[in-house]
C-alpha positions as CSV (number, residue, x, y, z in Angstrom):
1,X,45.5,22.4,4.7
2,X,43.3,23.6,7.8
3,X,40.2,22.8,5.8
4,X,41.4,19.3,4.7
5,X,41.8,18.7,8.3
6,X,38.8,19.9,9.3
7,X,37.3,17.8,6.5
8,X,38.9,14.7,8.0
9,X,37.1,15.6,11.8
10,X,34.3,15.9,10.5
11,X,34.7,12.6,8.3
12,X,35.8,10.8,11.7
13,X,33.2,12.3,13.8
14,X,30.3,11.3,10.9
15,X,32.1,7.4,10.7
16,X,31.6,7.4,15.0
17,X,27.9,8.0,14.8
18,X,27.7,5.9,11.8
19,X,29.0,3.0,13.7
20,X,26.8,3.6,16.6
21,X,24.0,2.2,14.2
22,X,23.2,-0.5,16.5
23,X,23.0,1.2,19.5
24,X,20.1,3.7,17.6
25,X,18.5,0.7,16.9
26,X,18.1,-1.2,19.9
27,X,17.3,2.0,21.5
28,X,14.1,2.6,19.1
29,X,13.3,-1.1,19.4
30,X,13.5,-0.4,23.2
31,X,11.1,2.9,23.1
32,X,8.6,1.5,20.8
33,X,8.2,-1.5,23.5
34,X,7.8,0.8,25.8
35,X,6.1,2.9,24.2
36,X,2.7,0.4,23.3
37,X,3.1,-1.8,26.3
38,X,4.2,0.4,29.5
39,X,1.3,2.1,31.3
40,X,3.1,5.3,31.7
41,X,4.0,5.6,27.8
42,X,0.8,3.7,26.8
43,X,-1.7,5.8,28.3
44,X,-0.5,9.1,27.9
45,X,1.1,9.8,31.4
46,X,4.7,10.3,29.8
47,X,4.9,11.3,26.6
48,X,6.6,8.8,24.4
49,X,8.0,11.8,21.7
50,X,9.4,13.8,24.9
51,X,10.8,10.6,26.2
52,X,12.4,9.6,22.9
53,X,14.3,13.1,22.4
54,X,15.8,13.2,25.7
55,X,17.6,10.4,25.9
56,X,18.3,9.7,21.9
57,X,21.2,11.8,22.0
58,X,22.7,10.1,24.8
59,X,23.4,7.5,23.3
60,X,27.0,6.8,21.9
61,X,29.7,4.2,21.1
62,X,29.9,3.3,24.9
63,X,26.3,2.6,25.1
64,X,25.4,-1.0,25.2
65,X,21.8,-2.8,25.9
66,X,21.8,-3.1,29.3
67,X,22.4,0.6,29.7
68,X,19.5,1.6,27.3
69,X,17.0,0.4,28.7
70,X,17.8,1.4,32.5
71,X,18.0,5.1,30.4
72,X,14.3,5.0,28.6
73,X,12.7,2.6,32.0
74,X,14.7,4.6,35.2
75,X,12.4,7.0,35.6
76,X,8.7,5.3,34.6
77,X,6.6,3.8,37.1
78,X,7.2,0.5,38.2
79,X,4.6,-1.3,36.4
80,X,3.6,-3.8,38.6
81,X,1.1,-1.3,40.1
82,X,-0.7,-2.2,37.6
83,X,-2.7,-5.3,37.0
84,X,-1.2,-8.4,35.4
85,X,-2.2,-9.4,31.7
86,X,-4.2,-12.6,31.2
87,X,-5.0,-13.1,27.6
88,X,-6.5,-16.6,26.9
89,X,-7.6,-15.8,23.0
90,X,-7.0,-18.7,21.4
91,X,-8.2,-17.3,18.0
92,X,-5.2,-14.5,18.5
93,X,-3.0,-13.7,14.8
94,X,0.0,-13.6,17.2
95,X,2.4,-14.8,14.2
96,X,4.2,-11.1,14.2
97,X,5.0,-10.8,18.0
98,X,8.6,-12.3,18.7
99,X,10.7,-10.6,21.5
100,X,13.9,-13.1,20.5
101,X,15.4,-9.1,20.2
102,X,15.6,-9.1,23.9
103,X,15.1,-12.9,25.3
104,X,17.8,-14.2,23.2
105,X,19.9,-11.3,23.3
106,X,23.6,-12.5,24.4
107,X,24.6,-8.7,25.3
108,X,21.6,-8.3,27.6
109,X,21.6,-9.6,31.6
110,X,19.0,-10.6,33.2
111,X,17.9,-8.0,34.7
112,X,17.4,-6.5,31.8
113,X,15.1,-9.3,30.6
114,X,13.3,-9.2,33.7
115,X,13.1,-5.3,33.3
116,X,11.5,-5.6,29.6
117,X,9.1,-9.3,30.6
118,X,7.7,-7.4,33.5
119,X,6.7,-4.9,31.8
120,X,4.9,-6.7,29.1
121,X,3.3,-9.1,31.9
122,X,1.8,-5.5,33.4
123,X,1.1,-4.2,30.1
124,X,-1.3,-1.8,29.3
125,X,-5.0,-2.4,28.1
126,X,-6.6,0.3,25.3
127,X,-6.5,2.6,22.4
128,X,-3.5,3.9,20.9
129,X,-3.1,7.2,21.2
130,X,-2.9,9.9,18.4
131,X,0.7,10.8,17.5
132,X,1.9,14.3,18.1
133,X,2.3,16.9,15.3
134,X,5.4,19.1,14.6
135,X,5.9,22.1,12.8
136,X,9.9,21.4,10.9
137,X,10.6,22.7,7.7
138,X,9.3,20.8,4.7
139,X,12.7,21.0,1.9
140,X,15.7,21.4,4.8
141,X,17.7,18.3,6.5
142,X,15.9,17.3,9.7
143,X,17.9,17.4,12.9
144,X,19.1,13.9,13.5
145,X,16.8,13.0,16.2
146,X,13.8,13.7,14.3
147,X,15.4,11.9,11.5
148,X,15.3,9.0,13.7
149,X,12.3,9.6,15.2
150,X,10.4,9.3,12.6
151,X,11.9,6.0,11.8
152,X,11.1,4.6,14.9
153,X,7.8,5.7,14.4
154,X,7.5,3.8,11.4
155,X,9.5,0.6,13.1
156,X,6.9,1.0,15.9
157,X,3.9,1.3,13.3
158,X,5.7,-2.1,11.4
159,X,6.1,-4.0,15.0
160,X,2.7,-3.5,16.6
161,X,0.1,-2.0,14.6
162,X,0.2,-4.0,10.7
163,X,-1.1,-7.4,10.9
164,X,1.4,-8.9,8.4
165,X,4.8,-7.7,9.4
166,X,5.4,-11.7,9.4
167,X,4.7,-11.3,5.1
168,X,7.7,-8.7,4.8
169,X,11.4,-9.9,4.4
170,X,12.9,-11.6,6.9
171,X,15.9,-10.1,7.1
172,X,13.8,-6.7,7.7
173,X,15.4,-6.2,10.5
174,X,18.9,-6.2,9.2
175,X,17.8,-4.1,6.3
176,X,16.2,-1.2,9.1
177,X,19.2,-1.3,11.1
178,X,21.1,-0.2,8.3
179,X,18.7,2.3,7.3
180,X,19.4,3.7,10.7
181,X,23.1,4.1,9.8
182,X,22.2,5.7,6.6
183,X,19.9,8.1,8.3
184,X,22.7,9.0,10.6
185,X,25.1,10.3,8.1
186,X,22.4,11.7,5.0
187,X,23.6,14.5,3.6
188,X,20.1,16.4,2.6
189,X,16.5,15.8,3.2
190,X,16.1,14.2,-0.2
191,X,18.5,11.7,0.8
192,X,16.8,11.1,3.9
193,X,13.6,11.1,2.5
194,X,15.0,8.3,-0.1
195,X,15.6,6.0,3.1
196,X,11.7,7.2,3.9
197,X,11.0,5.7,1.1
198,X,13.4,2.6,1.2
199,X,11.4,1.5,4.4
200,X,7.9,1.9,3.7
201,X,8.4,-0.3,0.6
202,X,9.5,-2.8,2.7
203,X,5.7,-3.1,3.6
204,X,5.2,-4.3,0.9
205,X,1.6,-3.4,0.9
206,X,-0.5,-1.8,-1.7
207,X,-2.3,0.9,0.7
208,X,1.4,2.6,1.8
209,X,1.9,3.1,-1.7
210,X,0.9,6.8,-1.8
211,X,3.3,7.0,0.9
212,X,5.2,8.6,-2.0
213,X,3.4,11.7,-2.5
214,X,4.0,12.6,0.8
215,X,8.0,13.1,0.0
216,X,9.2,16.9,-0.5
217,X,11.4,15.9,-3.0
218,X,9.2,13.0,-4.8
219,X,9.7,14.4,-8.3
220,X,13.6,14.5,-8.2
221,X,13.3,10.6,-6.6
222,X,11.2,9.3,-8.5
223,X,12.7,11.5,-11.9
224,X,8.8,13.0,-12.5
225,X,10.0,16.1,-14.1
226,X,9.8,15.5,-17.9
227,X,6.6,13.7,-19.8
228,X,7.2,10.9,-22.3
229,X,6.0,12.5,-25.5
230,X,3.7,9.2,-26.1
231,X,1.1,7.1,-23.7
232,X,2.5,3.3,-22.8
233,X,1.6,0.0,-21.0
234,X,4.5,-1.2,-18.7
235,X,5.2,-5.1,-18.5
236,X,7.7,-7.0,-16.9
237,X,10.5,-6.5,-19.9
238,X,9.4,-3.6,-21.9
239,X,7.3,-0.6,-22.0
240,X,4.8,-0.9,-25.0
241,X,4.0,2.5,-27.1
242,X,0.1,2.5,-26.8
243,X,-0.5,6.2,-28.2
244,X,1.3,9.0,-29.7
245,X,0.5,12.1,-28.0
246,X,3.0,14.3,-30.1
247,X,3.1,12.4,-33.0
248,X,5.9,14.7,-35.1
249,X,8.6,14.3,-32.2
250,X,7.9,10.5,-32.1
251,X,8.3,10.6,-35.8
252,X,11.6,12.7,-36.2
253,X,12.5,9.6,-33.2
254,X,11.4,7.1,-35.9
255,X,9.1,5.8,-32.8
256,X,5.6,4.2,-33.7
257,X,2.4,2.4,-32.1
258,X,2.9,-0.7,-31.0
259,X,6.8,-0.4,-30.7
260,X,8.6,-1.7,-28.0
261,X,11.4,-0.3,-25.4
262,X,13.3,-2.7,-23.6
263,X,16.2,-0.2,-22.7
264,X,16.3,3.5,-21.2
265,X,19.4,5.3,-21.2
266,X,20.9,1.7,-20.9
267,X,19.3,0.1,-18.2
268,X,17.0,-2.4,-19.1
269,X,13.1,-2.2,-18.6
270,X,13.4,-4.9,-15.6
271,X,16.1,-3.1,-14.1
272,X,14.2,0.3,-14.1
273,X,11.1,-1.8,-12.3
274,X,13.5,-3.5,-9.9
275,X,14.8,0.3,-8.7
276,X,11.1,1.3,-8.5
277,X,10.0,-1.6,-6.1
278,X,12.8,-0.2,-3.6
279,X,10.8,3.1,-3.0
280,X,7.2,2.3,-4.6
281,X,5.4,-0.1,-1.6
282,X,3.1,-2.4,-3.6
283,X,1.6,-5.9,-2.5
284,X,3.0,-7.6,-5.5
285,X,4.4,-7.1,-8.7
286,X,1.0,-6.3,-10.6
287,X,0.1,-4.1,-8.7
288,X,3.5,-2.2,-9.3
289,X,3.0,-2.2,-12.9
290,X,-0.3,-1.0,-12.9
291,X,1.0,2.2,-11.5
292,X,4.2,2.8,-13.2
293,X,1.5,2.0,-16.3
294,X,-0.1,5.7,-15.3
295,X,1.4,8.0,-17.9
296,X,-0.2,11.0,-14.9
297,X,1.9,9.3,-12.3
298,X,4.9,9.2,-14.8
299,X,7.0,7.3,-12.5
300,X,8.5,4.4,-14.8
301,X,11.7,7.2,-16.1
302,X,15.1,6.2,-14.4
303,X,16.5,9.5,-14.8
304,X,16.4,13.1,-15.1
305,X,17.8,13.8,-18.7
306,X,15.3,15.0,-20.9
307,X,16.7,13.7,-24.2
308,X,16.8,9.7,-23.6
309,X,18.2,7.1,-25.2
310,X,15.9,4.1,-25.9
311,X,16.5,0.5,-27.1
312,X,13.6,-0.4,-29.8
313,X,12.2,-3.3,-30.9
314,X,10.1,-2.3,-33.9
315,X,6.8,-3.7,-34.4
316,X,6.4,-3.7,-38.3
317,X,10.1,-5.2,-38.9
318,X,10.9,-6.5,-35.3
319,X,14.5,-5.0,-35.3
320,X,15.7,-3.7,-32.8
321,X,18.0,-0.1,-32.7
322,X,18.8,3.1,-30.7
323,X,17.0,6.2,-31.1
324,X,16.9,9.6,-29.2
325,X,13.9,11.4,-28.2
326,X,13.6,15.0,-26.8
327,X,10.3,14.8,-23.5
328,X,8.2,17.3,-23.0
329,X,9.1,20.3,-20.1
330,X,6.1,20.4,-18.1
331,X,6.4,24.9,-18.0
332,X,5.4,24.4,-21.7
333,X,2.4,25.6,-21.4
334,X,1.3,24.6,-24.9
335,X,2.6,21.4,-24.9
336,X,1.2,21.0,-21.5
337,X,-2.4,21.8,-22.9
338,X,-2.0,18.5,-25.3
339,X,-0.7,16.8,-22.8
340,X,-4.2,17.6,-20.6
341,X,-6.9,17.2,-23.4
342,X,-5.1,13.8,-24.0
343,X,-5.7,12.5,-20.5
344,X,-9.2,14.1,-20.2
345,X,-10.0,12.3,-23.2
346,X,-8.6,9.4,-22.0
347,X,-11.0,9.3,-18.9
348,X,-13.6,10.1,-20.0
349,X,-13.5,6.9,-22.4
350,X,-12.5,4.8,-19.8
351,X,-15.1,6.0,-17.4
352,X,-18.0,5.6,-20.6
353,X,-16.2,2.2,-21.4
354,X,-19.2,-0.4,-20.4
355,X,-20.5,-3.8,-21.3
356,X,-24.1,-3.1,-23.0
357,X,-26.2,-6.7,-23.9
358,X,-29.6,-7.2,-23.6
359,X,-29.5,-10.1,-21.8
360,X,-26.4,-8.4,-19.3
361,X,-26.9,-7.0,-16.1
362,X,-24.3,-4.9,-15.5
363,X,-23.2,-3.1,-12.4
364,X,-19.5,-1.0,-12.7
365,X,-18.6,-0.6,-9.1
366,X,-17.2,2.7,-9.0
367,X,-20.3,3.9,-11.3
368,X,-23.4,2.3,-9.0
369,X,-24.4,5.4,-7.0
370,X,-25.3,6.7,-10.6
371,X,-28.4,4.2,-9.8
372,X,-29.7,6.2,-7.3
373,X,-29.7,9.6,-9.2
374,X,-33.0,11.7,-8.6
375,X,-34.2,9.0,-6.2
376,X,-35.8,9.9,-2.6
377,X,-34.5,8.3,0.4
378,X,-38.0,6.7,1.2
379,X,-37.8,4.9,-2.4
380,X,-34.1,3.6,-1.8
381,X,-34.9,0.0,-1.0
382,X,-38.2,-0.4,-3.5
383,X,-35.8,1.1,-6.4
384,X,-33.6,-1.1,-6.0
385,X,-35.3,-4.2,-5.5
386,X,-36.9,-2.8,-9.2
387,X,-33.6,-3.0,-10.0
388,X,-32.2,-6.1,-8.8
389,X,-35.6,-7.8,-10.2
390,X,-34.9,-6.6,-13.6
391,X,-31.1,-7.9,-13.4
392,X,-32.8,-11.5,-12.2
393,X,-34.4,-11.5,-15.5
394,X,-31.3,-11.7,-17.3
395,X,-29.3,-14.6,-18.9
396,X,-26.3,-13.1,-16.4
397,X,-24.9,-10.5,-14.2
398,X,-21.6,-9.1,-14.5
399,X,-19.9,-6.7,-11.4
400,X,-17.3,-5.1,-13.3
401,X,-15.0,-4.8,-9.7
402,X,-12.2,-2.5,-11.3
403,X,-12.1,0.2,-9.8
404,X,-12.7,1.2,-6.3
405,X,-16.3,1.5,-4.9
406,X,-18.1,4.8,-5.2
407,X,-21.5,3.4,-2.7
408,X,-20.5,1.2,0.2
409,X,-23.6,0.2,0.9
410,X,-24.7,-1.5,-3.0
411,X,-23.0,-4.6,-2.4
412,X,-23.3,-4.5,1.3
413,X,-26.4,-3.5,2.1
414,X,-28.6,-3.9,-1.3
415,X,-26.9,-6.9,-3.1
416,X,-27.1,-8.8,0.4
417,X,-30.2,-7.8,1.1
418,X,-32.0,-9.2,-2.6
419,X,-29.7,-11.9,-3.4
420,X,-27.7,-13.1,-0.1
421,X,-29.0,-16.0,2.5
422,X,-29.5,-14.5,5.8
423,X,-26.7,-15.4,7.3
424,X,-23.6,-14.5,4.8
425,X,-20.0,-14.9,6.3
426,X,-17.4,-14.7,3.2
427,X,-14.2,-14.6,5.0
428,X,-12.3,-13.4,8.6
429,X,-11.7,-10.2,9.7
430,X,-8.8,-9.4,12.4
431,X,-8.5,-6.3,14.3
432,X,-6.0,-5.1,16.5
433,X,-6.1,-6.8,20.1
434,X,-6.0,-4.2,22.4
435,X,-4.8,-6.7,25.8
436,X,-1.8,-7.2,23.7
437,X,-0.8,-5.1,20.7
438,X,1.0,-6.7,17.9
439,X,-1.6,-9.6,18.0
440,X,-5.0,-9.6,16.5
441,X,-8.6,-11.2,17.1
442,X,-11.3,-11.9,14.8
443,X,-14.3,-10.1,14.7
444,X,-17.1,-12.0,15.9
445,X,-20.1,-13.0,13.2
446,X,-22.7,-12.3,15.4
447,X,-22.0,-8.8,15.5
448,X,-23.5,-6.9,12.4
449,X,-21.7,-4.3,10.4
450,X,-18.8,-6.2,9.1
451,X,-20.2,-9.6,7.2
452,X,-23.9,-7.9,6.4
453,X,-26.1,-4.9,8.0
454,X,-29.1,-6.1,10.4
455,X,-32.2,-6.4,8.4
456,X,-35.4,-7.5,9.8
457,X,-38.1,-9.8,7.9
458,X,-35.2,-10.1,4.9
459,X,-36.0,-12.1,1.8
460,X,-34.0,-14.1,-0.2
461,X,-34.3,-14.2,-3.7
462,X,-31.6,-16.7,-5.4
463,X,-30.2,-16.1,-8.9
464,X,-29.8,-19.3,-10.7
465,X,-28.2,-17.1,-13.9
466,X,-24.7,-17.0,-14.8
467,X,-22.8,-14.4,-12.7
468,X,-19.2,-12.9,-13.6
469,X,-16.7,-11.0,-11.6
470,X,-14.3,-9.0,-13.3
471,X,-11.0,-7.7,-11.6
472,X,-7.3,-6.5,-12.0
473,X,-5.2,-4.5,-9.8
474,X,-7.3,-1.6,-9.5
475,X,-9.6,-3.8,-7.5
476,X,-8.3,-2.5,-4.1
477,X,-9.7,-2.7,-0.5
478,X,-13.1,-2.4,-0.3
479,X,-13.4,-3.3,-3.8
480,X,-11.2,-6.7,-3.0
481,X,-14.0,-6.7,0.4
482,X,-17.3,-6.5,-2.1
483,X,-15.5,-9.4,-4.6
484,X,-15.1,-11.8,-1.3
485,X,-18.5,-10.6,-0.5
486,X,-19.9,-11.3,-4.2
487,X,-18.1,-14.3,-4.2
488,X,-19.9,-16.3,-1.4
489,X,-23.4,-14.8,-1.8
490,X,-23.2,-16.0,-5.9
491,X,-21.8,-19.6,-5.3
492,X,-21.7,-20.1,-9.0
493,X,-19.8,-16.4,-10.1
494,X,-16.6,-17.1,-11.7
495,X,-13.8,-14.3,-11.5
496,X,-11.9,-13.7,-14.7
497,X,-9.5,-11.4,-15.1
498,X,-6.0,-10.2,-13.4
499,X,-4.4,-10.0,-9.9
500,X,-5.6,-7.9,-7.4
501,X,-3.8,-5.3,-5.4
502,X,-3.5,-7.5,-2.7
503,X,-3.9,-5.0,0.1
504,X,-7.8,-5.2,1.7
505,X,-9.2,-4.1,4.9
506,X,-9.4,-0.8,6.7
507,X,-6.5,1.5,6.6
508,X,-4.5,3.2,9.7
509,X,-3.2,6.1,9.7
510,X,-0.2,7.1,11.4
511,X,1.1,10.8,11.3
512,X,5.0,11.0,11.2
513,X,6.8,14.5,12.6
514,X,8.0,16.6,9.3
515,X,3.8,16.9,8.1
516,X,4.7,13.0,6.5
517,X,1.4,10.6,7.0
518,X,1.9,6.6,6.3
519,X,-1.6,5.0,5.6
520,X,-1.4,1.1,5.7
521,X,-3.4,-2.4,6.1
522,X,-4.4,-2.1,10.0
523,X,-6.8,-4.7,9.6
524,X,-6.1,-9.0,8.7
525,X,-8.3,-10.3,6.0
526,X,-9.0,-13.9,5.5
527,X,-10.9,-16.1,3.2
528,X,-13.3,-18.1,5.6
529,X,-10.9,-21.1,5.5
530,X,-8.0,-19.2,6.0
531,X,-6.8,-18.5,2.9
532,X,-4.4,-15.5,2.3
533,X,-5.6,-12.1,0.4
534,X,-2.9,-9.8,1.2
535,X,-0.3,-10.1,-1.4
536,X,-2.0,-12.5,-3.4
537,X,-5.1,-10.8,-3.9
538,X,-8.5,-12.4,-4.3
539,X,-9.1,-15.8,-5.6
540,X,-9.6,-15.6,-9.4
541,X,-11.6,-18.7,-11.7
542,X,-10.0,-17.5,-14.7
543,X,-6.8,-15.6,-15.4
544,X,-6.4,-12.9,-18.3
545,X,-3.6,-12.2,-19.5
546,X,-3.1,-9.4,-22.4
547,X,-0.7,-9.6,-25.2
548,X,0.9,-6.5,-26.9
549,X,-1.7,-6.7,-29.6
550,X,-4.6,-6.7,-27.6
551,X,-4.0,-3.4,-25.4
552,X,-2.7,-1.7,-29.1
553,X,-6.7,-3.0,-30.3
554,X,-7.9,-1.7,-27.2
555,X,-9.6,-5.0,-26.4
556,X,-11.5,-5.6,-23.5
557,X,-10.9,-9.2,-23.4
558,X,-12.9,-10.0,-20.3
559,X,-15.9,-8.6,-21.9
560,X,-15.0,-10.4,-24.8
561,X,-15.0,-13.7,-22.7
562,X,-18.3,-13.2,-21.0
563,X,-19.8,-12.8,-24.0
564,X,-18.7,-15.7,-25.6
565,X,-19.9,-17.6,-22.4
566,X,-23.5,-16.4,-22.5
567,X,-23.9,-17.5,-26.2
C-alpha cells in the first residue's frame, strides 16, 4: 500500500512539471533571445549555459511571462550602454525573424515588451561564439536541465542560425512545446534521445540527417540490430528484393529476385517510411528513400524481431502471400563475413561503374582527383587544359554529379577557368548577418571565392558540343553547388536524372552538451532569379524515373539516354 502511494506522488509530482511545459518553453524562447542579441550573453561576458542552469529550475507552475524574463534580464547590463542597431539592408532574407512570441503576447505587459524590444534595438554586433562542452554520461538519463538545455540549444540553433526555419512546419512551434513536456517526464535516455531525434527531423534538411548517428541508443531506435538476409531498393509502397545475399534462407522463405514486400510484421511499407521521416531529417522524400535504400545503414526494419513476417507480391505469378524469414545476428561472425564481401563487392562495382564512348567526355565527380594522379603542382593548369582540350573534341560531355565531390577546385577553379565567361554568377548565396542574427545577406559578386577564383589574363574557350548533367539524391551540397555552377557556364547542358537532396551550402556546426553535434544548412542558396534549391533540389531538364525491372537489370538508364541522344 505505502508503495502505491508513493507511486501516486510521484505520478502527481511528474503530471506538475509536465504541465509546466509552457512555462519551460517560453523560458528557452526567452534565453535564446537573450542569448544572440544581449551584449552581455552575446559577447561572452555572461555565460549563456551558466545563466540557463540557474534559473531553469526556478521555474514552476506559478511562473508566468512577465516573471521570466525579469528572472533571465535582472541581473544583465542594461543594454542601452550600448550603441543602437541601424540596419538598412534591403537585400536582408529576414523571412524567419518574427517576435509575434512576445509583441503579441496577451500574458505579457508592457514592460515586458519594452524589456525584450530594447534589448534587440541595442543588440549586439559579431561572431557567435563556440558552445561549451560537457562531460555527462553517454547511455544514463540526463538531469532534466540538461535535457532541456540541449533543446533550447537546438530551438536557438532553429531560430537564429538556419536560413529556412520559415520552410519547416508551421505549427513547429506547437510541436517543440510539446516536445518540451515530453522531455520533462522521459523515462530513460533512449526516450529522450527519441525526442532528440523527433526535433531535428523537423529541419527537414538533408545535412542534419546524420544527426542520427550521434544517438547512444540509435540501433534500438532505429531497430538496426538484425540484417535482412537479401540486398533491396526502397520505393514509396514496397521494398523491391534486388539481391539474394543468403540465397538458401530466402529460399526455405520461398523469397526471390525481383519480389516485392509491401507489408512488415503488418505495417505497410508506407507506414514504415512515414515512422522513419519522424526521426530521419531529410529535405524531401527522395532523399529519405535513398538512405533507407542503404542495406549498410539498414534503417528501413520497423522492429526488433528477428523472424518477420512479410507480405509478398511475387514477381513470376504476381500473388501475393505471407512468408517468414529468420535475419541475420550481426555476432555471426560467418554470416557477417558474407555479409562484408557482398558489400565490398558491391562498391567496388559501383565505384568502377562508368560511361566509356569514344566520342564521351566523361568526368565522375567524386572520381576527378584521379586526373591529377602522378602530376606536379607546376603542371596542374597545362594538364588540365590537355585535358579539357581533348574533352572539346568530343561529340559531348557528361559530369556524372552523383556523388559528392572528391576536388573542390575541378569544377571551380579548372572547369571555370577553360570553359566559363569571365564573369560567371549561377545563383545567390546568403550568409548569416551578423547586425541582426536570424536574417541573412547576400554575398556580394565582386568578391572572389564564392561564384569563381580570381584569375588573371583568363581565356575562354566555349563548347558548342552537347553537354549532360546527371544527378539523383546523392547529389548533395557542393555537388548541388558544382551542378548550379555547370549549369550556367554550359547554357545548353540538360540535367537528366532524379531529385536532389535538396540541402546545399556550407554546413554549421553546433555542439550540444551530452558529446551530441547537429550539422545543418547555415548558409541560403538561390538560383540567380530566386528560385528555391533547398527542398526541391536543383533544376532538372529531364526526369528519370526507374521501374522495378530496370534496377533488377541493373540499368543505368541515364547513360542509356545520353547515348541515344548523341546518335
Amino acid at each position: 500500500m505505502k508503495k502505491i502511494i508513493t507511486l501516486f506522488f510521484l505520478f502527481l509530482i511528474q503530471q506538475a512539471i509536465y504541465a509546466q511545459k509552457e512555462q519551460y518553453a517560453f523560458f528557452m524562447k526567452t534565453w535564446n533571445f537573450l542569448k544572440y542579441y544581449h551584449p552581455d550573453l552575446a559577447s561572452g561576458k555572461v555565460d549563456a549555459d551558466s545563466l540557463f542552469l540557474a534559473n531553469i529550475e526556478k521555474v514552476d507552475e506559478k511562473s508566468d511571462a512577465n516573471s521570466i524574463i525579469k528572472q533571465l534580464s535582472g541581473k544583465l547590463s542594461n543594454p542601452i550602454s550600448h550603441s543602437l542597431v541601424i540596419d538598412e539592408n534591403k537585400e536582408a532574407l529576414t523571412v524567419n525573424q518574427n517576435f509575434d512570441w512576445y509583441k503579441k503576447n496577451k500574458m505579457l505587459t508592457a514592460e515586458g515588451k519594452t524589456i525584450l524590444s530594447t534589448i534587440f534595438e541595442h543588440r549586439y554586433i559579431g561572431k557567435v561564439l563556440k558552445e561549451k562542452q560537457y562531460e555527462l554520461s553517454k547511455k544514463e538519463q540526463l538531469p532534466l536541465p540538461f535535457r532541456l538545455l540541449i533543446l533550447a540549444k537546438i530551438q536557438g540553433s532553429i531560430d537564429y542560425l538556419y536560413p529556412h526555419k520559415y520552410l519547416m512546419d508551421k505549427n513547429f512551434e506547437v510541436f517543440f512545446t510539446d516536445l518540451v513536456g515530453q522531455a520533462i517526464s522521459s523515462p530513460s535516455r533512449k526516450d529522450f534521445e527519441i525526442i532528440l531525434a523527433k526535433a531535428i527531423s523537423k529541419m527537414e534538411d538533408s545535412h542534419a540527417f546524420k544527426f542520427y548517428d550521434q544517438l547512444n541508443y540509435k540501433n534500438e531506435i532505429l531497430h538496426r540490430f538484425y540484417y535482412a538476409p537479401f540486398d533491396y531498393q526502397v520505393f514509396n509502397d514496397h521494398l523491391l528484393i534486388t539481391h539474394l545475399i543468403f540465397p538458401e534462407i530466402c529460399s526455405n522463405a520461398q523469397i526471390m529476385v525481383g519480389d516485392r514486400i509491401t507489408e512488415i510484421n503488418g505495417k505497410s511499407i508506407k507506414q514504415i517510411i512515414n515512422e522513419k521521416r519522424e526521426l530521419l531529417s531529410v529535405s524531401n522524400l527522395e532523399n529519405l528513400l535513398y538512405h533507407l535504400s542503404d542495406y549498410q545503414r539498414n534503417m528501413i526494419w520497423p522492429d526488433d524481431v528477428q523472424q518477420k513476417d512479410f507480405k509478398i507480391l511475387h514477381t513470376q505469378n504476381n500473388k501475393a502471400e505471407h512468408t517468414k524469414i529468420t535475419f541475420i545476428n550481426p555476432t555471426d561472425q560467418q554470416q557477417t563475413s558474407v555479409i562484408s564481401a557482398y558489400l565490398n563487392e558491391k562498391i567496388s562495382l559501383k565505384q568502377q561503374h562508368k560511361l566509356v564512348h569514344n566520342d564521351i567526355a566523361y568526368f565522375k565527380i567524386n572520381d576527378v582527383f584521379s586526373l591529377t594522379d602522378n602530376i606536379a603542382d607546376d603542371k596542374f593548369d597545362s594538364h588540365m587544359d590537355t585535358i579539357f582540350k581533348e574533352a572539346s573534341s568530343k561529340k559531348a560531355i557528361v559530369f556524372d554529379m552523383r556523388g559528392y565531390p572528391n576536388w573542390g577546385g575541378f569544377v571551380f577553379h579548372y572547369i571555370y577557368k577553360y570553359f566559363s565567361p569571365r564573369e560567371n554568377y549561377f545563383g545567390k548565396y546568403y550568409e548569416p548577418n551578423l547586425k541582426n542574427m536570424g536574417t541573412y545577406i547576400p554575398i556580394s559578386y565582386k568578391v572572389y571565392g564564392h561564384y569563381y577564383p580570381k584569375i588573371e589574363n583568363k581565356t575562354v574557350n566555349p563548347y558548342k558540343g552537347k553537354v549532360f548533367i546527371i544527378v539523383n539524391p546523392e547529389t548533395l551540397s557542393m555537388s548541388e553547388w558544382n551542378t548550379m555552377n555547370l549549369q550556367n557556364i554550359f547554357p545548353q547542358a540538360i540535367t537528366i536524372g532524379q531529385q536532389t537532396a535538396g540541402a546545399d551550402g556550407d554546413t554549421v556546426e553546433i555542439q550540444l552538451p551530452a558529446g551530441y553535434s547537429l550539422v545543418f544548412t547555415g548558409n541560403g542558396i538561390f538560383y540567380y532569379d530566386n528560385t528555391q534549391t533547398q527542398k526541391v533540389g536543383i533544376r532538372i531538364n529531364e526526369l528519370i524515373k526507374y521501374t522495378d525491372d530496370d534496377i533488377i537489370q541493373n540499368r543505368d538508364l541515364e547513360f542509356e539516354h545520353i547515348l541515344k541522344a548523341i546518335k
